[in-house]
C-alpha positions in Angstrom: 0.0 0.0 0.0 1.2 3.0 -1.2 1.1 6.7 0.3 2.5 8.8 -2.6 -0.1 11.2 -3.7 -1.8 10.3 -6.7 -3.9 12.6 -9.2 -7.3 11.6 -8.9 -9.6 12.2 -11.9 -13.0 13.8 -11.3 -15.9 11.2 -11.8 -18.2 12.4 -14.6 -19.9 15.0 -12.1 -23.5 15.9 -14.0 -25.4 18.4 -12.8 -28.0 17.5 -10.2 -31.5 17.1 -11.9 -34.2 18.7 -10.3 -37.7 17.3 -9.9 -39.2 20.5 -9.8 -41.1 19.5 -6.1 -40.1 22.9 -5.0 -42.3 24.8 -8.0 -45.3 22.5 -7.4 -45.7 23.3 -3.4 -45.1 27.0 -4.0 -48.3 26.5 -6.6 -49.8 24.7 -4.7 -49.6 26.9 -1.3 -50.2 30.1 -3.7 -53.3 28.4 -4.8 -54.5 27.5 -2.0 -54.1 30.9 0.1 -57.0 32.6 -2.0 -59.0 30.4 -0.5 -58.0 31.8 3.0 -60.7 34.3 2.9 -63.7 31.3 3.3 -62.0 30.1 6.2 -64.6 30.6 9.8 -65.5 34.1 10.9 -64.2 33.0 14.4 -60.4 32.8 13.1 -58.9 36.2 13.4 -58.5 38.6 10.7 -55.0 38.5 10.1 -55.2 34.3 9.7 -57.9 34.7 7.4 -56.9 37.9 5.2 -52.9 38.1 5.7 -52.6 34.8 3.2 -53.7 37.0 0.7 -50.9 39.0 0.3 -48.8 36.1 -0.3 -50.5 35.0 -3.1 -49.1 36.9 -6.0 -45.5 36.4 -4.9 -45.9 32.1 -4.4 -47.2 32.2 -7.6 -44.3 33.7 -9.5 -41.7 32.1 -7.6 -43.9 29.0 -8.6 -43.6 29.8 -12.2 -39.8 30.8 -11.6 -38.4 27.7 -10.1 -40.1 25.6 -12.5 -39.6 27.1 -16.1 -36.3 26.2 -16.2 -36.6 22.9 -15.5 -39.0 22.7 -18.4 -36.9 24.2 -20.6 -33.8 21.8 -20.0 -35.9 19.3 -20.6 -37.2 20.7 -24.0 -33.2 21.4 -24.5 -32.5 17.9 -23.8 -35.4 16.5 -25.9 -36.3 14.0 -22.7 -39.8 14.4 -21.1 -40.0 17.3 -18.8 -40.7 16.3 -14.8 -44.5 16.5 -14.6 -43.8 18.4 -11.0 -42.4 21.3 -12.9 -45.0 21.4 -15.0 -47.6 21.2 -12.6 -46.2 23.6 -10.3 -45.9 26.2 -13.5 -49.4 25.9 -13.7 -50.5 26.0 -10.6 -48.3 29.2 -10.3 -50.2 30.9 -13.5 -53.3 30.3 -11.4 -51.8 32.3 -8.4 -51.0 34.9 -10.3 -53.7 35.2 -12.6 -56.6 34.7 -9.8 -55.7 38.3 -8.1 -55.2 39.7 -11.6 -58.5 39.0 -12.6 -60.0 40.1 -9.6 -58.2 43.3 -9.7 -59.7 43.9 -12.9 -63.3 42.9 -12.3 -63.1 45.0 -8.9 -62.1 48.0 -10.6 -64.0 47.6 -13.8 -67.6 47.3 -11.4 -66.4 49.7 -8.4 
């Protein structure tokens, strides 16, 4: 056994795939928090109403986090995790929700 220093060679290091399970429960949370509102009247304002503000900004870091894990995969020609893809649109949702109610709320009021 032999303690001279050899040069050890780097494995073939690829990059770590992602699954894109962080996209998909930031769409789904941002989803899910303009529902908040319908929760009881006996929770207090600020557990029912606060969520609110947090919808907008889930949904685009939804749609951030998993876009380019689709596009490697359209790079790469291999099927695209279904995660990423789900959490994309679930993030759309989030962010188009409050748009659209925006919009409605001004266009009426």
């Amino acid at each position: 056994m032999s303690f001279s220093k050899q040069a050890v060679e780097p494995a073939d290091q690829a990059e770590p795939q992602s699954t894109g399970t962080g996209s998909l429960l930031l769409g789904i949370v941002g989803v899910a928090t303009t529902g908040c509102p319908f929760l009881p009247e006996a929770l207090p304002p600020l557990m029912r109403f606060f969520p609110l503000y947090l919808t907008l900004p889930l949904g685009i870091c939804a749609v951030v986090w998993g876009l380019p894990d689709v596009w490697r995969s359209r790079r790469e020609g291999v099927p695209g995790p279904v995660r990423a893809r789900a959490g994309v649109l679930l993030g759309a949702v989030a962010i188009a929700v409050p748009l659209v109610f925006l919009f409605f709320y001004l266009r009426i009021g």
